[in-house]
C-alpha positions as CSV (number, residue, x, y, z in Angstrom):
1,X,-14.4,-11.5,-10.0
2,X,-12.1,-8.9,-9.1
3,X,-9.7,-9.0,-12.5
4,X,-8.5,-5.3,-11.9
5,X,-7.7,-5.2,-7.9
6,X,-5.8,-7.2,-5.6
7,X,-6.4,-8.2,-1.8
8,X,-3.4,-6.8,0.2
9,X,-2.8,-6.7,3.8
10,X,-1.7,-3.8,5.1
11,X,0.1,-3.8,8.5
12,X,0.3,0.0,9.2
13,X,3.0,1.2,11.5
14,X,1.6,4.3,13.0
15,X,-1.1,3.0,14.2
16,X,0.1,-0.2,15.1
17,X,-3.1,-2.2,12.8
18,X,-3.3,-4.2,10.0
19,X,-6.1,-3.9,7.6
20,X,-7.4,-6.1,4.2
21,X,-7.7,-3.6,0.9
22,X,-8.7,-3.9,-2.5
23,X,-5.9,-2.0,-4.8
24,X,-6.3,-1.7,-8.6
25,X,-3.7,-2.8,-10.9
26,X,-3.1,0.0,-12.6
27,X,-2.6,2.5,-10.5
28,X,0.7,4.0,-9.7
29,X,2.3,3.0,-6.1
30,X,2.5,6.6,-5.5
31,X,-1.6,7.3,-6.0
32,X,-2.1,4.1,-3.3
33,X,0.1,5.4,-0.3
34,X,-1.7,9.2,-1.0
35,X,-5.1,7.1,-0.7
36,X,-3.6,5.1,2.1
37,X,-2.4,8.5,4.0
38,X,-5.6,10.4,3.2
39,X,-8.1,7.2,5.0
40,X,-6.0,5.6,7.2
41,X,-4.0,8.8,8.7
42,X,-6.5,11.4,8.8
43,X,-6.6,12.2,12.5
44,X,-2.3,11.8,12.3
45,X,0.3,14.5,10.9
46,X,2.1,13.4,8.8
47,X,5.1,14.6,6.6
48,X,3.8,13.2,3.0
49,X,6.8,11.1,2.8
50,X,4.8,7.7,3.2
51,X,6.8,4.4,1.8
52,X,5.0,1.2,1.0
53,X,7.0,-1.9,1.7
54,X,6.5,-5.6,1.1
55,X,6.6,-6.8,4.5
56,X,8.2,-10.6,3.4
57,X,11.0,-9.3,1.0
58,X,11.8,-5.6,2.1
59,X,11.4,-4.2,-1.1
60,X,10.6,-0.4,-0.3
61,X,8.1,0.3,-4.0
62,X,8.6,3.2,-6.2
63,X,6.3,5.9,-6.5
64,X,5.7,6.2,-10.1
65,X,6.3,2.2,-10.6
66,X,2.5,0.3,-11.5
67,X,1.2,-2.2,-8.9
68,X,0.6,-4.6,-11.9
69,X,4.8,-4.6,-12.4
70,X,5.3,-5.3,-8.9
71,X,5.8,-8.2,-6.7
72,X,2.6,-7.1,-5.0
73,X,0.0,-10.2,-5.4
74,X,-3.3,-11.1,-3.6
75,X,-2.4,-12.3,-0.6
76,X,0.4,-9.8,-0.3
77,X,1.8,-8.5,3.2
78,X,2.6,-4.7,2.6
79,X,3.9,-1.9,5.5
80,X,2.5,1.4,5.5
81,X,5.6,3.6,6.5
């Protein structure tokens, strides 16, 4: 159904909540935490130097790497940083 995006869990720290998303594939891991920043942070300050991190392994993901040559999967536990 959804060939293009992924379900993720997203546990985000500064607000202490975990949320289900839809990401696409090919998007840049960089354009997701801006996204994530811009929704999920509004009403918080924040410096702009927001990591996404796969909450099983530890693996802190590279801005300009795609999601689709990542370990990030349906199912996937990530931390907003």
């Amino acid at each position: 159904m959804y060939e293009n995006k992924i379900l993720v869990n997203i546990y985000v720290l500064s607000l202490s909540k975990n949320c289900e998303i839809f990401i696409p594939v090919n998007e840049k891991v960089g354009n997701i935490t801006k996204l994530l920043a811009n929704v999920l942070l509004d009403s918080i300050n924040t410096s702009g130097n927001s990591v996404i991190m796969n909450a099983d392994t530890g693996v802190c993901y590279k801005n300009n790497d795609l999601i689709r040559n990542t370990d990030i999967k349906n199912g996937c536990k990530l931390v907003f940083l």
